[in-house]
TORTITI-514807 format. One record per residue (C-alpha): x negated, y, z negated. Coordinates in steps of 0.1 Angstrom, whole numbers, plus 2048, in hexadecimal, padded with zeros to 3 digits. Layout:
BEGIN
+-----+-----+-----+
|   x |   y |   z |
+-----+-----+-----+
|   X |   Y |   Z |
...
+-----+-----+-----+
This chain:
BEGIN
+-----+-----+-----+
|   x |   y |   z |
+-----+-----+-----+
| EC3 | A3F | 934 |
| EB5 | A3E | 954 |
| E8C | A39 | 958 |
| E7E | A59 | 965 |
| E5A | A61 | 970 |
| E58 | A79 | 957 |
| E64 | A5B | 939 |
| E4D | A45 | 948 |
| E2C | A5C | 944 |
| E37 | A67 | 91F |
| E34 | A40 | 91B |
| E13 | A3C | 92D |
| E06 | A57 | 918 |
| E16 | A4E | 8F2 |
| E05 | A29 | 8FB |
| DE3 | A40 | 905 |
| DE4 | A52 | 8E4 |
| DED | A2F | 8CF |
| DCB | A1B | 8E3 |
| DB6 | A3D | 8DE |
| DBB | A3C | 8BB |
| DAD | A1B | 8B8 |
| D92 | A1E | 8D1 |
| D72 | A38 | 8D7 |
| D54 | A39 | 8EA |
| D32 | A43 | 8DA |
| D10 | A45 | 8E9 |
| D0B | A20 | 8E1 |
| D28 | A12 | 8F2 |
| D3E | A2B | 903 |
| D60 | A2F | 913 |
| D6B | A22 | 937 |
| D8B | A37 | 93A |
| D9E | A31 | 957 |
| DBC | A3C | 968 |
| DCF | A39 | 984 |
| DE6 | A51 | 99A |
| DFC | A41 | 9B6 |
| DE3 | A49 | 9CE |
| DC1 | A46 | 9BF |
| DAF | A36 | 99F |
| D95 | A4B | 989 |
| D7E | A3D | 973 |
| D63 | A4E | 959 |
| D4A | A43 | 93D |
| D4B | A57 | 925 |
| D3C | A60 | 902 |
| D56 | A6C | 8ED |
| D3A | A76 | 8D0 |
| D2B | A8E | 8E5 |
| D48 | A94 | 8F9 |
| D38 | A90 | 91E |
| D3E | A7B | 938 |
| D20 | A67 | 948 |
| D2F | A57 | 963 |
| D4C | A57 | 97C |
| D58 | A4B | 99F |
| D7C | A49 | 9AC |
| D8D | A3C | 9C8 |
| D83 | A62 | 9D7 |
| D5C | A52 | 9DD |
| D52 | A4D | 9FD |
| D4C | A2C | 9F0 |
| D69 | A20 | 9E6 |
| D82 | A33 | A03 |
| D8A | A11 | A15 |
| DA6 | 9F4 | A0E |
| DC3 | 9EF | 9FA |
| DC6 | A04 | 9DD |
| DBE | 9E3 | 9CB |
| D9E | 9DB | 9DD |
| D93 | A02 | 9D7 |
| D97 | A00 | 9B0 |
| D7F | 9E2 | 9B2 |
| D66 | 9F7 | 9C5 |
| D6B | A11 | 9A9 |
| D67 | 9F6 | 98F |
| D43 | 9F0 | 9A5 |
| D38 | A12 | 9A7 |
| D3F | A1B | 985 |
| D2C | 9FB | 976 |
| D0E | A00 | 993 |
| D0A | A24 | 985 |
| D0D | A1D | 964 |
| CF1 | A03 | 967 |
| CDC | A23 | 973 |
| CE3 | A35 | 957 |
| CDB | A1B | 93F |
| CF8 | A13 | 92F |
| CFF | 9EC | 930 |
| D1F | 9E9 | 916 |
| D43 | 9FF | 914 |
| D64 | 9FC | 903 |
| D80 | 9FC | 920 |
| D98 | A18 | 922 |
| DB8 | A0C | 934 |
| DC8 | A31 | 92E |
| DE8 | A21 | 923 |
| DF1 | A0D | 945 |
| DF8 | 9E8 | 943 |
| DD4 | 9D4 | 94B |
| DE1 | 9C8 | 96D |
| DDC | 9CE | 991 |
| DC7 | 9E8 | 99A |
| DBF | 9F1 | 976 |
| DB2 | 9D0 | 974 |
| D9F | 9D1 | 995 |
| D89 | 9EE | 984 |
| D82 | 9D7 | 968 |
| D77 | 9BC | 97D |
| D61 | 9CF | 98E |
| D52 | 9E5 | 975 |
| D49 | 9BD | 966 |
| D3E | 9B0 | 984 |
| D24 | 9CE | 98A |
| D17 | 9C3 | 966 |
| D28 | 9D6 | 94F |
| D39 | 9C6 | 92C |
| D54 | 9CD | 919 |
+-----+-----+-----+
């Protein structure tokens, strides 16, 4: 059977659904959800107990525009951790949205840790 797009989102999103079952943000420690088109990479903390998102940036900031797609997921990672610091919130539990932790995935995470953040 040949590997479609279509095959390969059903299995990004059954993996999604298996992590989301296991994991949820709360107004303690919430979510860092990310995901990632081909072109850009989104990120949001949210707090799935009162279902609202506090912070966001993407790869859409003004920001975060320049680089390698790699290079703007770290400044995502950066932005996200810089404004979570100003909204007080200091620990999350990482949402990889069901892609594999590497590349530009990973880049978020590095950044989001090395503006502060834990997880």
């Amino acid at each position: 059977m040949p590997v479609t797009a279509k095959l390969v989102r059903q299995r990004r999103e059954r993996r999604h659904r298996s992590l989301r079952s296991r994991l949820s943000g709360s107004e303690q420690r919430p979510r860092l959800c990310v995901f990632r088109s081909s072109a850009h990479i989104y990120a949001q903390i949210i707090d799935d107990t009162a279902r609202e998102t506090l912070v966001a940036a993407s790869s859409l900031d003004a920001e975060a525009r320049d680089g390698t797609k790699t290079e703007r997921a770290r400044r995502v990672g950066e932005l996200i951790g810089q404004r979570a610091k100003e909204k007080g919130i200091d620990t999350v539990v990482f949402d990889r949205g069901g892609f594999l932790y590497h590349g530009r995935v990973k880049s978020v995470a590095d950044g989001a840790r090395s503006a502060g953040l834990q997880f």
